[in-house]
C-alpha positions in Angstrom: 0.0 0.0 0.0 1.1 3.9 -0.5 2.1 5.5 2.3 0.5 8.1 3.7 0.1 11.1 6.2 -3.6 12.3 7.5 -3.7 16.0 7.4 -6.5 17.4 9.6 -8.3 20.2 6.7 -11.2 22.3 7.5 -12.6 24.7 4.8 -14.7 27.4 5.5 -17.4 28.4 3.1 -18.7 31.9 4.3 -20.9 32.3 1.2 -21.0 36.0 0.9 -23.1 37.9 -1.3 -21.1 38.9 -4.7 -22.5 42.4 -4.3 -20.9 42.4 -0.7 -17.5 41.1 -1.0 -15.3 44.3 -2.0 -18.1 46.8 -0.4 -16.5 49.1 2.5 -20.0 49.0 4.5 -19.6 44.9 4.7 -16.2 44.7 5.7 -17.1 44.2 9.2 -19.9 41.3 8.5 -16.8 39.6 6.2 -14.5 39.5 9.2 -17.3 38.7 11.6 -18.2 35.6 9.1 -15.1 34.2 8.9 -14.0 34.6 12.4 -16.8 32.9 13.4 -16.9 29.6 11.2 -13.0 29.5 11.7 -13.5 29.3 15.4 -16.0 26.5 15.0 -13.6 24.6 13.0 -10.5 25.5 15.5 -12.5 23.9 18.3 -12.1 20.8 17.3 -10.2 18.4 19.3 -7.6 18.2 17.9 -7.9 21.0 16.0 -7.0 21.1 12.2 -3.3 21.2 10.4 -5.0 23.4 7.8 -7.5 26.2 7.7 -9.2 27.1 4.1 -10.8 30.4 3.1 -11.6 30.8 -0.4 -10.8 32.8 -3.3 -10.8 36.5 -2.5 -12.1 36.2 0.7 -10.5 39.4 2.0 -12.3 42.8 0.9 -8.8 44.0 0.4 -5.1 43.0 -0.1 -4.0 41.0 3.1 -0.4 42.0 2.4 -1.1 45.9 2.0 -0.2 46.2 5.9 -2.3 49.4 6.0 -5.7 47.4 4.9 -8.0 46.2 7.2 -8.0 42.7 6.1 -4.0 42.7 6.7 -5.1 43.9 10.0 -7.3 41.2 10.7 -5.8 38.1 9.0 -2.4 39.0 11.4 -4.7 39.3 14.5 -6.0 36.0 13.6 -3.2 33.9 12.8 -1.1 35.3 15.7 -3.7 33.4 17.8 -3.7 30.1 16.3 -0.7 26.9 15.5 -3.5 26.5 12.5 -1.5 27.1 8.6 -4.3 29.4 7.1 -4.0 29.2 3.6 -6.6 32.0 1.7 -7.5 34.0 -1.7 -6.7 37.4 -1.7 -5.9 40.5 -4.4 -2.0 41.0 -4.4 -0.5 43.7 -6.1 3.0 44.8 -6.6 4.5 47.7 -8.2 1.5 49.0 -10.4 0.5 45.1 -11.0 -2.5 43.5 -9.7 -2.9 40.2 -8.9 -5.5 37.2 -7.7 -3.4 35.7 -5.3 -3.0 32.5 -2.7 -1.3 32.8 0.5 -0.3 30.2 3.1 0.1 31.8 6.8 1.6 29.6 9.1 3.6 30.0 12.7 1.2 32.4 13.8 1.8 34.9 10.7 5.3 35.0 10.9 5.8 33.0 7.7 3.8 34.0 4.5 4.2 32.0 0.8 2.4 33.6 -2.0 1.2 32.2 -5.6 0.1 34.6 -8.0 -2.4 33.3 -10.4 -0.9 31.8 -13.2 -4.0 30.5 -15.8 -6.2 34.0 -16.1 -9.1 34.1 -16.9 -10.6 35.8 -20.1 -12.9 38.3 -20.1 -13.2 37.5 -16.1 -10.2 38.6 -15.0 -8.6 40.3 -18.5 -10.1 42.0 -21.1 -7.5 40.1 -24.4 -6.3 43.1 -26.4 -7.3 45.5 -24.6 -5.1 48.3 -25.9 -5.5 47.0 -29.8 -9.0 47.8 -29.8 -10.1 50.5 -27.5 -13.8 50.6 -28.7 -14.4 46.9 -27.6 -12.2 47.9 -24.6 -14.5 50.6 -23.5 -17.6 48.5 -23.7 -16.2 45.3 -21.7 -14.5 47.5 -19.3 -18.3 47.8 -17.9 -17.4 44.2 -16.7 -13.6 44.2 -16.6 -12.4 47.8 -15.2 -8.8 46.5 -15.1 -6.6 43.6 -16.2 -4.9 41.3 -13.7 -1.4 40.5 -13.9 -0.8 36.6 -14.6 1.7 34.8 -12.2 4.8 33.4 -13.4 5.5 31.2 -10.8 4.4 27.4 -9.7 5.1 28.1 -6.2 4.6 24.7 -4.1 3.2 25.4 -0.5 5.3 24.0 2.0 3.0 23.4 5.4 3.9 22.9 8.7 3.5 19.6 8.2 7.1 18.8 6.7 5.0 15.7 4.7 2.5 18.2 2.8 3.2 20.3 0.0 0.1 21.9 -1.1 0.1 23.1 -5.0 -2.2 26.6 -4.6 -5.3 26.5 -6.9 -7.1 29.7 -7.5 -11.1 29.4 -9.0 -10.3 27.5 -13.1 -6.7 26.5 -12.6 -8.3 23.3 -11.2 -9.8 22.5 -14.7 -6.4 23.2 -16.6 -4.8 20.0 -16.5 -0.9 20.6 -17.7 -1.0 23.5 -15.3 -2.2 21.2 -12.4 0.7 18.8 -13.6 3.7 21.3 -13.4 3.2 21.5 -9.3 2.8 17.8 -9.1 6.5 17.6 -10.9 7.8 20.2 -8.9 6.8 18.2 -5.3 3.5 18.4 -4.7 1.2 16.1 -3.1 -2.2 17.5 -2.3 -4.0 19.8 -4.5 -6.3 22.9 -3.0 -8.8 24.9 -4.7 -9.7 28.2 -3.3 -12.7 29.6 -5.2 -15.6 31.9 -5.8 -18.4 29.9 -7.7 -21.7 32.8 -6.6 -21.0 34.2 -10.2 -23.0 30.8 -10.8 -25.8 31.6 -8.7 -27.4 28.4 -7.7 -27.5 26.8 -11.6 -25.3 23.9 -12.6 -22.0 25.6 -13.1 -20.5 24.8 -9.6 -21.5 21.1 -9.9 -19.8 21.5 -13.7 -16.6 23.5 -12.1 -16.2 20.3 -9.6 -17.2 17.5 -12.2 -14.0 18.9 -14.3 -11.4 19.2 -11.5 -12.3 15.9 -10.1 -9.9 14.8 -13.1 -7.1 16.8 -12.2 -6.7 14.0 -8.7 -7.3 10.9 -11.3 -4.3 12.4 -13.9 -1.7 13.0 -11.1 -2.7 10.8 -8.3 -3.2 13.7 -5.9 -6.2 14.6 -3.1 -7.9 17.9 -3.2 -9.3 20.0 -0.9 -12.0 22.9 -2.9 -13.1 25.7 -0.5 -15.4 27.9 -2.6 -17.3 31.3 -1.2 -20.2 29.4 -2.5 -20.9 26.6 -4.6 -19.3 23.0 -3.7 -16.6 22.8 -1.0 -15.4 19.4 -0.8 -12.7 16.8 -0.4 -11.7 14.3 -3.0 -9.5 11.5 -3.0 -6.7 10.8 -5.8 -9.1 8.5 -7.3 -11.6 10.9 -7.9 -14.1 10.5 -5.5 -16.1 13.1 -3.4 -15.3 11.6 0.0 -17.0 14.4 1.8 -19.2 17.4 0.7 -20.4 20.6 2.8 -24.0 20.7 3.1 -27.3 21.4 4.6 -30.2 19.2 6.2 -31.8 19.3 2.3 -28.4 18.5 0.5 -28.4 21.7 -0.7 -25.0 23.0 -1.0 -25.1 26.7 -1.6 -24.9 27.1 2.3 -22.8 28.5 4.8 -20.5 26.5 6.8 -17.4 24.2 7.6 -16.4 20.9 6.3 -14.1 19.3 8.6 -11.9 15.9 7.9 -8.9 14.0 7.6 -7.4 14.0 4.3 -5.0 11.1 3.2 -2.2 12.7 1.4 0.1 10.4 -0.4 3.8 10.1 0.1 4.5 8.2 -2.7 6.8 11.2 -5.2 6.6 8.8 -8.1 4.6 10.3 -11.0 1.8 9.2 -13.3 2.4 9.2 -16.8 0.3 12.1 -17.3 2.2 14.0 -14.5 5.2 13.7 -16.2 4.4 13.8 -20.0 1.3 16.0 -19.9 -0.5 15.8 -22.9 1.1 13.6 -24.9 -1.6 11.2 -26.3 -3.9 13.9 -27.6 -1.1 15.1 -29.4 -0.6 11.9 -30.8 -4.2 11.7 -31.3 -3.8 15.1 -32.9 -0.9 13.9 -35.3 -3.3 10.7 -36.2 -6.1 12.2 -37.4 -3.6 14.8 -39.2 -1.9 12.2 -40.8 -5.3 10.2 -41.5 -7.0 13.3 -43.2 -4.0 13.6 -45.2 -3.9 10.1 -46.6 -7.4 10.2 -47.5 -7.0 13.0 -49.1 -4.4 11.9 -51.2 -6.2 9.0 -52.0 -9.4 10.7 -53.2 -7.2 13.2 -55.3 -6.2 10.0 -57.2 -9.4 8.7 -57.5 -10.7 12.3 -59.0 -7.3 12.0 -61.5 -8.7 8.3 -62.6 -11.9 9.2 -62.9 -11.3 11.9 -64.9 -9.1 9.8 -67.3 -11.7 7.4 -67.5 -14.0 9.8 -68.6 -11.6 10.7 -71.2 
């Protein structure tokens, strides 16, 4: 059997309003929210090796140490042995970014991952400054571009066994990014996200039915801790071995999962980790070849046919 360590994980879905998030009068309810559900799951006895908050769950930059949130995350994690890993906006000389941070010995170690895989039209506005009359009418959507990351940066947690590959909202669907922070050492995959854009259709269970394929390519757990939506836990098989919600099943609620999360210590890599998309491209290079052929042949068969007619 693979070896492996149990990481204690509990992932806090506050589900606040879209319209609330980044507004100044709510900043207060947003602290009040997650301080709240974070103390249920720090309770616990014993209490977790990781803490979750999802994608942009601060209303403002946790490393700006004049914001509020930077304020109230250091408060926090000065009062807990918990890592607290959490989505946040990051910026850095005129660039902004959508950001992951992992907080651990009481906030006096911080590792940050910059999103990589942006969004289109979400979180960028494509060429933007080549045509300035489409630019004008997305930027109703899209004020301003993020910066994309340019680094895979592998979470290290207290736990010396765990090294946690930072997913922020989509990255969990792109499978050769996923497969870059499995080669580089990491062996348990988290997802912090912000599925309200969704509202309460299908796309959340869509989102999750996608990156459930990201643990069966690379043999890797996740953890998913979503604003709203479907925070969960799967295994590196791909099943949902635990699922956050209410009485009804419904799971655009607010809440903590709690659980123990088997994370392998096994380095070796899957095929897939370690040669990404190689069969489609053969697939690819098939059919390529194939049309080719066939079109070869029917070229001859036109050329006979029109010296039989002859």
């Amino acid at each position: 059997m693979v070896s492996t360590t149990p990481l204690r994980v509990a992932a806090v879905q506050a589900s606040v309003p879209q319209l609330q998030k980044f507004d100044p009068h709510f900043t207060g309810e947003v602290f009040e929210r997650f301080q709240r559900l974070s103390e249920i799951a720090l309770g616990a006895n014993p209490p977790p090796d990781l803490l979750v908050w999802p994608e942009s769950s601060m209303p403002d930059p946790v490393r700006d140490q004049n914001s509020e949130s930077h304020r109230f995350v250091t408060n926090f994690s000065a009062a807990t042995k918990t890592d607290l890993m959490l989505g946040t906006l990051d910026f850095e000389e005129g660039h902004d970014y959508n950001a992951a941070l992992l907080v651990s010995n009481r906030g006096e170690r911080v590792q940050v991952y910059r999103k990589v895989h942006l969004v289109p039209f979400g979180e960028y506005i494509p060429l933007r400054h080549s045509f300035p009359l489409f630019a004008a009418v997305a930027s109703a959507w899209v004020p301003g571009d993020f910066t994309a990351g340019t680094k895979h940066t592998v979470f290290d947690l207290t736990n010396g066994n765990v090294h946690a590959a930072p997913l922020i909202c989509f990255e969990d669907t792109v499978g050769d990014l996923v497969r870059r922070f499995v080669v580089d050492g990491a062996n348990l995959l988290v997802d912090v996200t912000n599925d309200g854009w969704f509202l309460h259709s299908s796309g959340s269970r869509q989102h999750l039915a996608n990156a459930i394929f990201r643990c069966v390519e690379n043999r890797r757990p996740m953890v998913r801790a979503a604003n709203t939506g479907v925070t969960c836990f799967v295994n590196e098989f791909g099943r949902v071995t635990q699922v956050l919600q209410d009485d009804t099943g419904n799971t655009f609620t607010e809440g903590v999962l709690t659980g123990s999360v088997d994370v392998p210590q096994d380095r070796r890599l899957t095929f897939y980790a370690q040669h990404g998309e190689l069969f489609a491209k053969l697939c690819v290079a098939v059919t390529l070849v194939t049309i080719f052929v066939c079109l070869c042949r029917l070229q001859r068969w036109i050329g006979r046919s029109a010296d039989d007619a002859k």
